[in-house]
CHARMM internal coordinates of N, CA and C (Angstrom, degrees):
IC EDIT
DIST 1 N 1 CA 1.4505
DIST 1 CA 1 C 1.5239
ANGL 1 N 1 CA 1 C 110.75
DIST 1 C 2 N 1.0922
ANGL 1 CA 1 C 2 N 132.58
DIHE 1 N 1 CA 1 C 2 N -71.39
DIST 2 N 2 CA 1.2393
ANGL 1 C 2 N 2 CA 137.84
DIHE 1 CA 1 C 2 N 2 CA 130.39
DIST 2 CA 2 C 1.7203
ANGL 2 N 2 CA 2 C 123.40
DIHE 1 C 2 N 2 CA 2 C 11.59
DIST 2 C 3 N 1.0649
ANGL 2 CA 2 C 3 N 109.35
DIHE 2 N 2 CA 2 C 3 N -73.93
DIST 3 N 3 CA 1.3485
ANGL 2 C 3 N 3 CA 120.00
DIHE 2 CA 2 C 3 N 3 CA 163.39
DIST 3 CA 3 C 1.5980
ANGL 3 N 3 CA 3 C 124.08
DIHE 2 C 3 N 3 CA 3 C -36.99
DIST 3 C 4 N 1.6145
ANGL 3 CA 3 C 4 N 104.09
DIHE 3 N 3 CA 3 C 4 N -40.72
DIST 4 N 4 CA 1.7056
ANGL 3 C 4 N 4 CA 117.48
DIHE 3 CA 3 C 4 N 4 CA -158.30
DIST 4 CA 4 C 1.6263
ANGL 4 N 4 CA 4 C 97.12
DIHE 3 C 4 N 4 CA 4 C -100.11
DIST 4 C 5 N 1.3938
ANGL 4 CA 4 C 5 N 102.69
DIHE 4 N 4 CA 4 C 5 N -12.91
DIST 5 N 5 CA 1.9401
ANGL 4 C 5 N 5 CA 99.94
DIHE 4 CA 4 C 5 N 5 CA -175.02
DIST 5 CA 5 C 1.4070
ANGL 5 N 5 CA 5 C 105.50
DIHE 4 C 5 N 5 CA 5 C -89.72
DIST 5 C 6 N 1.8495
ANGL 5 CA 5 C 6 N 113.96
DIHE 5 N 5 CA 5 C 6 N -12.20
DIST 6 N 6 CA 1.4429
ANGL 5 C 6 N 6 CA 114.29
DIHE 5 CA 5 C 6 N 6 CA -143.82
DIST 6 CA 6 C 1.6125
ANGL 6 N 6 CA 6 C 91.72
DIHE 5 C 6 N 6 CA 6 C -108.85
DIST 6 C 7 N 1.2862
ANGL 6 CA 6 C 7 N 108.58
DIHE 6 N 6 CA 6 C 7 N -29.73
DIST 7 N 7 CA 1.8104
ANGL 6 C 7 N 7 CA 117.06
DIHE 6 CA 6 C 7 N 7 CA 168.34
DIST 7 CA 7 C 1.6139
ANGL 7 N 7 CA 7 C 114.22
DIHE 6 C 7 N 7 CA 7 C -82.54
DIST 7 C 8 N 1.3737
ANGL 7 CA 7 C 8 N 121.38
DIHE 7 N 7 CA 7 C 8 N -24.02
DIST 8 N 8 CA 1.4624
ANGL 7 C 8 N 8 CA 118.79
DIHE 7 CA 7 C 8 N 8 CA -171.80
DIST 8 CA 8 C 1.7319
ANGL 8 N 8 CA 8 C 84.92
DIHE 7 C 8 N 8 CA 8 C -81.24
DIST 8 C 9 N 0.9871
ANGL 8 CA 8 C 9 N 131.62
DIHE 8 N 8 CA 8 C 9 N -66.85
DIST 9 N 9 CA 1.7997
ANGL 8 C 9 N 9 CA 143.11
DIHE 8 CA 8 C 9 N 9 CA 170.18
DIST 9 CA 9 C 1.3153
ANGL 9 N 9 CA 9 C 121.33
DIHE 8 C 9 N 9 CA 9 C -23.89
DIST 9 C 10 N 1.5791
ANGL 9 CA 9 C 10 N 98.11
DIHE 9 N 9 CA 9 C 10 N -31.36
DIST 10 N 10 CA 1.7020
ANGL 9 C 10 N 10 CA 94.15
DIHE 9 CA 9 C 10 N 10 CA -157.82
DIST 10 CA 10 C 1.2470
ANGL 10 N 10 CA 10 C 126.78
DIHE 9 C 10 N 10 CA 10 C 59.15
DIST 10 C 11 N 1.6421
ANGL 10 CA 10 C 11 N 127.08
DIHE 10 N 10 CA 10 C 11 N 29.80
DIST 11 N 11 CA 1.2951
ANGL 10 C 11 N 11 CA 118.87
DIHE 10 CA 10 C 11 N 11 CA 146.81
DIST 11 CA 11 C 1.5563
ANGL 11 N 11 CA 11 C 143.55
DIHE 10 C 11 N 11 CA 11 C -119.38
DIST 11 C 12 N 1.1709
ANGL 11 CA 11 C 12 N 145.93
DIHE 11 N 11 CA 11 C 12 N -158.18
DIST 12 N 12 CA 1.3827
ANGL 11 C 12 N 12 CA 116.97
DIHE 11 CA 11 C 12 N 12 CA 160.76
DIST 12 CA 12 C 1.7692
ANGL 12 N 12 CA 12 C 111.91
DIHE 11 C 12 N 12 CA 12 C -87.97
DIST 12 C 13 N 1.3646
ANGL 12 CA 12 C 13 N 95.94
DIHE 12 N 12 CA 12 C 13 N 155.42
DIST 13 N 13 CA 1.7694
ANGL 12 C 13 N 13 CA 118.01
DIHE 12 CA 12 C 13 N 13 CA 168.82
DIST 13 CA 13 C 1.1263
ANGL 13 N 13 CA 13 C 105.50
DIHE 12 C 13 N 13 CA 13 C -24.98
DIST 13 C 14 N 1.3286
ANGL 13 CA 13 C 14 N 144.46
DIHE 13 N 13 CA 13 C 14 N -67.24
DIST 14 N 14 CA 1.1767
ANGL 13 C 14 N 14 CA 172.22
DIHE 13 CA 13 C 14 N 14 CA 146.27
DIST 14 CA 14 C 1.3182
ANGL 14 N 14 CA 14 C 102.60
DIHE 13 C 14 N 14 CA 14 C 3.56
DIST 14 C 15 N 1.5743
ANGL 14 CA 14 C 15 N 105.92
DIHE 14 N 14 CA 14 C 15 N -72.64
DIST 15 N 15 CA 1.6992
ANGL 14 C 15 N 15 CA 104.38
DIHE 14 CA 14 C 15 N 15 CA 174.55
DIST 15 CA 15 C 1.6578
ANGL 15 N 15 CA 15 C 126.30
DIHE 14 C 15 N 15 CA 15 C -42.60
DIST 15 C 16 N 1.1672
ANGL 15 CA 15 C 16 N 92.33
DIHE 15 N 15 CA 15 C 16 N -31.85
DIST 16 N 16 CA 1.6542
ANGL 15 C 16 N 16 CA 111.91
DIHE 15 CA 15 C 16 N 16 CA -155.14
DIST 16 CA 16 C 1.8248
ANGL 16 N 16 CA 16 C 103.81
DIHE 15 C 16 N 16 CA 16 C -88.95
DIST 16 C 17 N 1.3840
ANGL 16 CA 16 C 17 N 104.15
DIHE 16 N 16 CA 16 C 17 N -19.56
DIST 17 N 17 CA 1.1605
ANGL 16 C 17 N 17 CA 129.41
DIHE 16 CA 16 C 17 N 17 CA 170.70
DIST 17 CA 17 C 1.4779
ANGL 17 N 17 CA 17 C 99.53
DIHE 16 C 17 N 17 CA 17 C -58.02
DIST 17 C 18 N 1.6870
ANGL 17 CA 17 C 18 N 117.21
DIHE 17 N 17 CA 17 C 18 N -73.47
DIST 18 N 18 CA 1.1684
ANGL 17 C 18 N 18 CA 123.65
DIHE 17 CA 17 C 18 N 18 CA -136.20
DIST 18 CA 18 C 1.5431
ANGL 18 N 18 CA 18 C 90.93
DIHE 17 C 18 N 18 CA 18 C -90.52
DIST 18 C 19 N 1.2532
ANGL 18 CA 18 C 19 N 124.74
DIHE 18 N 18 CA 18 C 19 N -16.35
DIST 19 N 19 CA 1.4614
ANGL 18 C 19 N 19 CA 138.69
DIHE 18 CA 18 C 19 N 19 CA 178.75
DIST 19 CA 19 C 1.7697
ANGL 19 N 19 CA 19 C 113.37
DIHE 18 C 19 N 19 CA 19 C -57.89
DIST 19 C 20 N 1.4760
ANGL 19 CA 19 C 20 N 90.69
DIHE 19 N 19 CA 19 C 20 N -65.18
DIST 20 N 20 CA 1.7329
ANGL 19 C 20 N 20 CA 87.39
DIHE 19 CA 19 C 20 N 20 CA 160.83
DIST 20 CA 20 C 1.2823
ANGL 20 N 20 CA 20 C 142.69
DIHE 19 C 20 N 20 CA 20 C -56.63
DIST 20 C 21 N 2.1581
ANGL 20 CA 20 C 21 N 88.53
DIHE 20 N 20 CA 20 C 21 N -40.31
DIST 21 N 21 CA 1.7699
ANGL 20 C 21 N 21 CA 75.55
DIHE 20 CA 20 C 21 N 21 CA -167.30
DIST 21 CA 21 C 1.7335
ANGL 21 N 21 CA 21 C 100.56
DIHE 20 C 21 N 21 CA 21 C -75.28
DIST 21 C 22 N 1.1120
ANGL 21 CA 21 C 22 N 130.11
DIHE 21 N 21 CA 21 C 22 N 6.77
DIST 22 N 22 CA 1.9259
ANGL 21 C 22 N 22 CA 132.11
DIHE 21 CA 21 C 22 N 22 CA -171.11
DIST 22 CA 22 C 1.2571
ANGL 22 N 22 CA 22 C 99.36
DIHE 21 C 22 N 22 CA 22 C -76.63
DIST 22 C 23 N 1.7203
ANGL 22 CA 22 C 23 N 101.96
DIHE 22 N 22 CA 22 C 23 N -53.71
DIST 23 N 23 CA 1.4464
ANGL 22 C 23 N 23 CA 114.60
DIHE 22 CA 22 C 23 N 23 CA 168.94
DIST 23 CA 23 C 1.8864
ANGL 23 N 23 CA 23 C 122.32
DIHE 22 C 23 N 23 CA 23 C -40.17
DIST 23 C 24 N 1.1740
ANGL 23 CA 23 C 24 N 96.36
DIHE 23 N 23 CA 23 C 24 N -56.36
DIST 24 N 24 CA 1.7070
ANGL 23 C 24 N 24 CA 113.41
DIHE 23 CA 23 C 24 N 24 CA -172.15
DIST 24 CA 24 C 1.8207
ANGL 24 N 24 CA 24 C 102.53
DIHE 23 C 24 N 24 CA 24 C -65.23
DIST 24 C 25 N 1.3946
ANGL 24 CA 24 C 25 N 105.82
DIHE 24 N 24 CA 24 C 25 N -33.90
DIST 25 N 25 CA 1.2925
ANGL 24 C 25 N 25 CA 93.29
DIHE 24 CA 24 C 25 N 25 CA -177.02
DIST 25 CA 25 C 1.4955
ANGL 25 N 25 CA 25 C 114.08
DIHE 24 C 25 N 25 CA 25 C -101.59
DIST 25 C 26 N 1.2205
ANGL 25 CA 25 C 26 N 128.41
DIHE 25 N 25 CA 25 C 26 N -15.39
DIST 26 N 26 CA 1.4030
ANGL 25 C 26 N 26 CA 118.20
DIHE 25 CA 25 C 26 N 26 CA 177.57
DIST 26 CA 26 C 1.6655
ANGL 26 N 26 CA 26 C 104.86
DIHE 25 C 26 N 26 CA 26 C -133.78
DIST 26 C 27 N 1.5995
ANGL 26 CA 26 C 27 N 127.69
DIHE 26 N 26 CA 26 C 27 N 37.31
DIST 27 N 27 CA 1.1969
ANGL 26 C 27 N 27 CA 117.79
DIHE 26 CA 26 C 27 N 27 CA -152.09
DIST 27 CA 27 C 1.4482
ANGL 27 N 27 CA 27 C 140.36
DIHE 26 C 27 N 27 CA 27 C -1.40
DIST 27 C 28 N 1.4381
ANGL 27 CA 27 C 28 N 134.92
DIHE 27 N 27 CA 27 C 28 N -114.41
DIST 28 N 28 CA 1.3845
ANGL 27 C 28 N 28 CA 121.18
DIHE 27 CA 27 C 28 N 28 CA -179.07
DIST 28 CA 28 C 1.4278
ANGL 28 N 28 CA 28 C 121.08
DIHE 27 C 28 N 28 CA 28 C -65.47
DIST 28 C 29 N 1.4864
ANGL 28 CA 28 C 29 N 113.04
DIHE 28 N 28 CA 28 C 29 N -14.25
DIST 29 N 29 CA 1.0043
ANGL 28 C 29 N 29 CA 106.98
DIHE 28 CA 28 C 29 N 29 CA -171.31
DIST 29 CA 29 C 1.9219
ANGL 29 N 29 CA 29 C 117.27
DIHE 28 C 29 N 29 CA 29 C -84.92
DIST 29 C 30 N 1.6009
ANGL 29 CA 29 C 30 N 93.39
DIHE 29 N 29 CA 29 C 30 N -20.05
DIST 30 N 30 CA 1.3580
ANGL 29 C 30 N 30 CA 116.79
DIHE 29 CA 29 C 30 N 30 CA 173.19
DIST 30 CA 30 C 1.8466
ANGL 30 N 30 CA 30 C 116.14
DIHE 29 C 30 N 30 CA 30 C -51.85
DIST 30 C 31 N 1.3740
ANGL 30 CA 30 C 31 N 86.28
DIHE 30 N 30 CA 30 C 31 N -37.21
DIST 31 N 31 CA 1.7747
ANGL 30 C 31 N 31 CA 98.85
DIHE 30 CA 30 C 31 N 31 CA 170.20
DIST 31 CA 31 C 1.6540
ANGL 31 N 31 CA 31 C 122.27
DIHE 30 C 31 N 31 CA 31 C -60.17
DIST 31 C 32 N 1.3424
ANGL 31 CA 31 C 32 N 95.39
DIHE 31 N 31 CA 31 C 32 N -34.69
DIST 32 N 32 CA 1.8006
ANGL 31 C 32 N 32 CA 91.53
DIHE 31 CA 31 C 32 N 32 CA -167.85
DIST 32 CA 32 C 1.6966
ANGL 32 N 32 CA 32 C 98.91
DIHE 31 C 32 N 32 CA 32 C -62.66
DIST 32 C 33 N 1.7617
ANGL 32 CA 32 C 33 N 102.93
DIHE 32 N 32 CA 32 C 33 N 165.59
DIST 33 N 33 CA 1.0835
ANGL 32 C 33 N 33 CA 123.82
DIHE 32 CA 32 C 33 N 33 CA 168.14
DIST 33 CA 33 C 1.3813
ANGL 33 N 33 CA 33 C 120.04
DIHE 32 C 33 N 33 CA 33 C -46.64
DIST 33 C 34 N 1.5055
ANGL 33 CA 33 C 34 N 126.97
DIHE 33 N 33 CA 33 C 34 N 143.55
DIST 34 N 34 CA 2.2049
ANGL 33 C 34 N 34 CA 106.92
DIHE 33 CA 33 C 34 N 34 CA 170.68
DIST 34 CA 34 C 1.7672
ANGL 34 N 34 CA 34 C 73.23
DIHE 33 C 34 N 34 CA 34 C -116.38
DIST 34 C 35 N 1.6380
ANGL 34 CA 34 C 35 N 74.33
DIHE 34 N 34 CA 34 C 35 N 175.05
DIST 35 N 35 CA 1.4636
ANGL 34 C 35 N 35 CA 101.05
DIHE 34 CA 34 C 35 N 35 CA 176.88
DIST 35 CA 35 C 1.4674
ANGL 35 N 35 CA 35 C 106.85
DIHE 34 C 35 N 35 CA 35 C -64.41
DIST 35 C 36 N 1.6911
ANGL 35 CA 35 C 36 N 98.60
DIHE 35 N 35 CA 35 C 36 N 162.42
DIST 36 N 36 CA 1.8793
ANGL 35 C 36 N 36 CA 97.43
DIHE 35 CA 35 C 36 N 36 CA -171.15
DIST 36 CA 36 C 1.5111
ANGL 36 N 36 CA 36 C 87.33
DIHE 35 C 36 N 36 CA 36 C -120.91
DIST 36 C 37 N 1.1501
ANGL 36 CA 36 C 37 N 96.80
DIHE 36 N 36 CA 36 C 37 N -177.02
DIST 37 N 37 CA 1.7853
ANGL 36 C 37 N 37 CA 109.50
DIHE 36 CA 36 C 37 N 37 CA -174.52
DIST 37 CA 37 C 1.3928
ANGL 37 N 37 CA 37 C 103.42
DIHE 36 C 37 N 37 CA 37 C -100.57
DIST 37 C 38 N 1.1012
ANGL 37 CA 37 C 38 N 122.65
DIHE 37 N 37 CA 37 C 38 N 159.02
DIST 38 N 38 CA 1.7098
ANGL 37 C 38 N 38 CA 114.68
DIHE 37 CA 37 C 38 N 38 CA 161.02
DIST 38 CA 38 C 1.3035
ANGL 38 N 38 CA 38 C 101.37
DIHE 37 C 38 N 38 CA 38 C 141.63
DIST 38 C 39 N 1.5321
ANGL 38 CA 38 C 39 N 121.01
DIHE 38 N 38 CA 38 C 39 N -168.78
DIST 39 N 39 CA 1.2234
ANGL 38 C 39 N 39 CA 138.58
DIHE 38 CA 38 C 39 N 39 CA -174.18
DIST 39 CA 39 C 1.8732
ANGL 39 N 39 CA 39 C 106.14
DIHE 38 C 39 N 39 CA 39 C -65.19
DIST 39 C 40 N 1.5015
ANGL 39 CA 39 C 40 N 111.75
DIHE 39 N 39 CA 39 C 40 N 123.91
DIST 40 N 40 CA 1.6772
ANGL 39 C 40 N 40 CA 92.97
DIHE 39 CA 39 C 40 N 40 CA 170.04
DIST 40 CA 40 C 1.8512
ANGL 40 N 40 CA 40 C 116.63
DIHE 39 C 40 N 40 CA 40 C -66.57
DIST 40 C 41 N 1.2498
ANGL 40 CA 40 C 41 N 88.05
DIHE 40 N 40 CA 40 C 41 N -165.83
DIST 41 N 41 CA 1.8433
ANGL 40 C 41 N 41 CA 100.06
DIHE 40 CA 40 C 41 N 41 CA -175.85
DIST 41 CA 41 C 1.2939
ANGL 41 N 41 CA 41 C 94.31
DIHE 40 C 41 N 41 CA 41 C -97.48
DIST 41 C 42 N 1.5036
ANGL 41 CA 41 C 42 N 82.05
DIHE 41 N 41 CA 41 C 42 N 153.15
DIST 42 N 42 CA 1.7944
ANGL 41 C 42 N 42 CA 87.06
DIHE 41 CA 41 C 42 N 42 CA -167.27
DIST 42 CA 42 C 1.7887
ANGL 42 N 42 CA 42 C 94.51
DIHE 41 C 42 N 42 CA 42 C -116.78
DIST 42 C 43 N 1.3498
ANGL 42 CA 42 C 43 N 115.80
DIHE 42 N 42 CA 42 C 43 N 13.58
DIST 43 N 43 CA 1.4994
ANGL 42 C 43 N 43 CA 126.76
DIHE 42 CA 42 C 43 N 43 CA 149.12
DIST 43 CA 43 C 1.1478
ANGL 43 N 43 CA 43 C 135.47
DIHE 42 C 43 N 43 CA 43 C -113.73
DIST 43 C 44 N 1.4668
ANGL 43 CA 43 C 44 N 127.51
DIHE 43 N 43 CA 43 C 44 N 139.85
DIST 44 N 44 CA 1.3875
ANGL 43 C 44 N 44 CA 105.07
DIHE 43 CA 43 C 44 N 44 CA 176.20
DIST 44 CA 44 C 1.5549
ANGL 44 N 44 CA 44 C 114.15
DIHE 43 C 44 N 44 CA 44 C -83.39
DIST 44 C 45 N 1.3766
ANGL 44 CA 44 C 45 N 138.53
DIHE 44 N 44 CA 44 C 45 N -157.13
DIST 45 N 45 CA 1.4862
ANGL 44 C 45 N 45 CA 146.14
DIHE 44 CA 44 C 45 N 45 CA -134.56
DIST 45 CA 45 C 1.6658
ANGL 45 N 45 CA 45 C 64.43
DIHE 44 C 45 N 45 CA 45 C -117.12
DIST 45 C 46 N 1.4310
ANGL 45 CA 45 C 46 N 157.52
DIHE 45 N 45 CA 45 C 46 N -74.87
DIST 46 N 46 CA 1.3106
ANGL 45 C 46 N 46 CA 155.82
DIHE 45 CA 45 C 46 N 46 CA -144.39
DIST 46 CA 46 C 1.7822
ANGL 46 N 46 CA 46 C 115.79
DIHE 45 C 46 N 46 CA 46 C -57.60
DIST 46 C 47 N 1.1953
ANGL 46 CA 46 C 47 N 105.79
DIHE 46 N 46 CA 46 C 47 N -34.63
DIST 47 N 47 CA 1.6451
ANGL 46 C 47 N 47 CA 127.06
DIHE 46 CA 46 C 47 N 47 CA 156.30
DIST 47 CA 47 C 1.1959
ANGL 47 N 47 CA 47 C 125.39
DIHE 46 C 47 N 47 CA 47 C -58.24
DIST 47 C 48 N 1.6618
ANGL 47 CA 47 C 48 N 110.47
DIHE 47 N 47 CA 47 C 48 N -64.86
DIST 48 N 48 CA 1.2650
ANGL 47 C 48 N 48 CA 113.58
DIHE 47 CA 47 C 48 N 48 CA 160.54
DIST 48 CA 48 C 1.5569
ANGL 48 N 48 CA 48 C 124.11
DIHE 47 C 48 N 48 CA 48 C -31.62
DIST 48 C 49 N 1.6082
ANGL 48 CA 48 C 49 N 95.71
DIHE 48 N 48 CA 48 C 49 N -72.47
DIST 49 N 49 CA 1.7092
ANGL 48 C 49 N 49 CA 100.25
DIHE 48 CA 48 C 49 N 49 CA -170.18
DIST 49 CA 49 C 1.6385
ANGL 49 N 49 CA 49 C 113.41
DIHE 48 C 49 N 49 CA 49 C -48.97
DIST 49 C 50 N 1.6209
ANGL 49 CA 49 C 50 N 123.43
DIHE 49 N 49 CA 49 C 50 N -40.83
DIST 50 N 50 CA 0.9378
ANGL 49 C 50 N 50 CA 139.49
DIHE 49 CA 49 C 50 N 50 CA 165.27
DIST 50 CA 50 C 1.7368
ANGL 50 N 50 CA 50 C 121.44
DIHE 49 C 50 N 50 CA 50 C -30.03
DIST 50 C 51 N 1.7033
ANGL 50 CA 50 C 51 N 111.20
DIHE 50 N 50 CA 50 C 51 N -52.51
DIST 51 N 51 CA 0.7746
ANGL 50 C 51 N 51 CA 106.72
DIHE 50 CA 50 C 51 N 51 CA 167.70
DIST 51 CA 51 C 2.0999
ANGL 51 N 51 CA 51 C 144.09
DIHE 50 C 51 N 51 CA 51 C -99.63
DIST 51 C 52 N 1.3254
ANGL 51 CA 51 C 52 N 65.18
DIHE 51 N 51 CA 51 C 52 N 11.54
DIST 52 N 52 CA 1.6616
ANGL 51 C 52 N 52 CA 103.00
DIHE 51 CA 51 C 52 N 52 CA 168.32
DIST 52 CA 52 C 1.3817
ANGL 52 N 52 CA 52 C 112.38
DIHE 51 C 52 N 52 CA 52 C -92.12
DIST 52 C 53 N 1.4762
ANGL 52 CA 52 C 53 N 115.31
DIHE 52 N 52 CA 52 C 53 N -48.23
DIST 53 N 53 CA 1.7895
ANGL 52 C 53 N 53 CA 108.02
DIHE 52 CA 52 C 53 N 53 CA 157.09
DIST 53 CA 53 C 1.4433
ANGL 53 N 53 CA 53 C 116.16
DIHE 52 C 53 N 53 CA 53 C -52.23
DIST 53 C 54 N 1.1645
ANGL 53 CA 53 C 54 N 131.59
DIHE 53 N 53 CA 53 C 54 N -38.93
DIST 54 N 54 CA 1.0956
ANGL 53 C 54 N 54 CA 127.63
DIHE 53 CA 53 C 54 N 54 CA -168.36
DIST 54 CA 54 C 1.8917
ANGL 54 N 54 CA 54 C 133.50
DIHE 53 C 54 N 54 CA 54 C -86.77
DIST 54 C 55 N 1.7604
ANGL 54 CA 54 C 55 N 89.32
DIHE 54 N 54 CA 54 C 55 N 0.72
DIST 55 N 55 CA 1.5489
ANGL 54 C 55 N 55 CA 116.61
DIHE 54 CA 54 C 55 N 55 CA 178.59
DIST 55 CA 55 C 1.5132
ANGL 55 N 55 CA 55 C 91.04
DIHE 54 C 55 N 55 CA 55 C -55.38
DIST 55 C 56 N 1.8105
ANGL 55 CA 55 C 56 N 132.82
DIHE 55 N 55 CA 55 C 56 N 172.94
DIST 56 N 56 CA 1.3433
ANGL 55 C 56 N 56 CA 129.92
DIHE 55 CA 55 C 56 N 56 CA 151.78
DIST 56 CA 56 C 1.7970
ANGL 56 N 56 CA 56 C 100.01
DIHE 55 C 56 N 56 CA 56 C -101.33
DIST 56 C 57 N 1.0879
ANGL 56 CA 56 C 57 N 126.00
DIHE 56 N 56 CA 56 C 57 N 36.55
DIST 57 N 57 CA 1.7370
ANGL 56 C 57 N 57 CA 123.51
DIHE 56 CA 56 C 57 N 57 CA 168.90
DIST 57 CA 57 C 1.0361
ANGL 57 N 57 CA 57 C 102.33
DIHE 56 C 57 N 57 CA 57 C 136.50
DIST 57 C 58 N 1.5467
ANGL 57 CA 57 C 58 N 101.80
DIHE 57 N 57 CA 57 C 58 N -169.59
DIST 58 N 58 CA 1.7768
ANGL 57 C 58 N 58 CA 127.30
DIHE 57 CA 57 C 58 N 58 CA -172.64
DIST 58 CA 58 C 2.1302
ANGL 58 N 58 CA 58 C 95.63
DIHE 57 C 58 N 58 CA 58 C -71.53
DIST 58 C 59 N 1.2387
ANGL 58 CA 58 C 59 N 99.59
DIHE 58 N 58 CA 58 C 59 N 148.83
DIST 59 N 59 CA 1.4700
ANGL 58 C 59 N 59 CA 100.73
DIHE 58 CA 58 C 59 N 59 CA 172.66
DIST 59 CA 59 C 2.0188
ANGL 59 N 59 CA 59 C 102.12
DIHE 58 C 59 N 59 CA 59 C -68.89
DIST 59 C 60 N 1.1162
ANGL 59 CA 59 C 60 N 95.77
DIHE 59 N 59 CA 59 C 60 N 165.14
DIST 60 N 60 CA 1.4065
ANGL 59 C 60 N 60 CA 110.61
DIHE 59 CA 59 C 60 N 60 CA 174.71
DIST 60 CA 60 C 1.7164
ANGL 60 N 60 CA 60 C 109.55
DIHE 59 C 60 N 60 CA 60 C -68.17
DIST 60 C 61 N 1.4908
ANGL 60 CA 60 C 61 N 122.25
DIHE 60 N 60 CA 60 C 61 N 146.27
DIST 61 N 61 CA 1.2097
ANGL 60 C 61 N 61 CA 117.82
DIHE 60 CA 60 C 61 N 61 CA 171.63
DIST 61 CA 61 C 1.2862
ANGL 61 N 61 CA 61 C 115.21
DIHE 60 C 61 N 61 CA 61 C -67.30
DIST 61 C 62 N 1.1258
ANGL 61 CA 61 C 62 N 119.99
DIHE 61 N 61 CA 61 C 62 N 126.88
DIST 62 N 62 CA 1.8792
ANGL 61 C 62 N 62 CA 120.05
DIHE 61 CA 61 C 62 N 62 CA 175.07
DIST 62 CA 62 C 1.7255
ANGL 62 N 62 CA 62 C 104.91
DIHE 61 C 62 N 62 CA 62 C -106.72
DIST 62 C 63 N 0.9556
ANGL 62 CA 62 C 63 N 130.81
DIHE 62 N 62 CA 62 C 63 N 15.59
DIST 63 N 63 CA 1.3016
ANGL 62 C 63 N 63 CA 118.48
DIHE 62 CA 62 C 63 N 63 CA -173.51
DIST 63 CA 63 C 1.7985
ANGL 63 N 63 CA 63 C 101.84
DIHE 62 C 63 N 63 CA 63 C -108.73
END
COOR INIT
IC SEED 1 N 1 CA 1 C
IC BUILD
């Protein structure tokens, strides 16, 4: 079972592993993202959007 979720997905077994049991133990909510470790942002969300208004559109499709 495992096997057939991890090739239809495109990821490893492993993932699909840790996917359920997150699922099994905290259901949907088990899915969301947690915080990651690392360097913070050195913008806030007001910068961002700012410079996201200021794109001229969607990027071009490359695929």
């Amino acid at each position: 079972m495992h096997g057939a979720i991890a090739r239809d997905l495109g990821v490893s077994v492993n993932t699909v592993r840790k996917w359920r049991g997150c699922f099994a133990a905290r259901g949907m909510d088990g899915l969301r993202d947690t915080d990651r470790s690392g360097r913070p942002r050195s913008y806030g969300p007001e910068v961002r959007v700012a410079i996201v208004a200021t794109a001229p559109g969607c990027p071009a499709d490359t695929a």
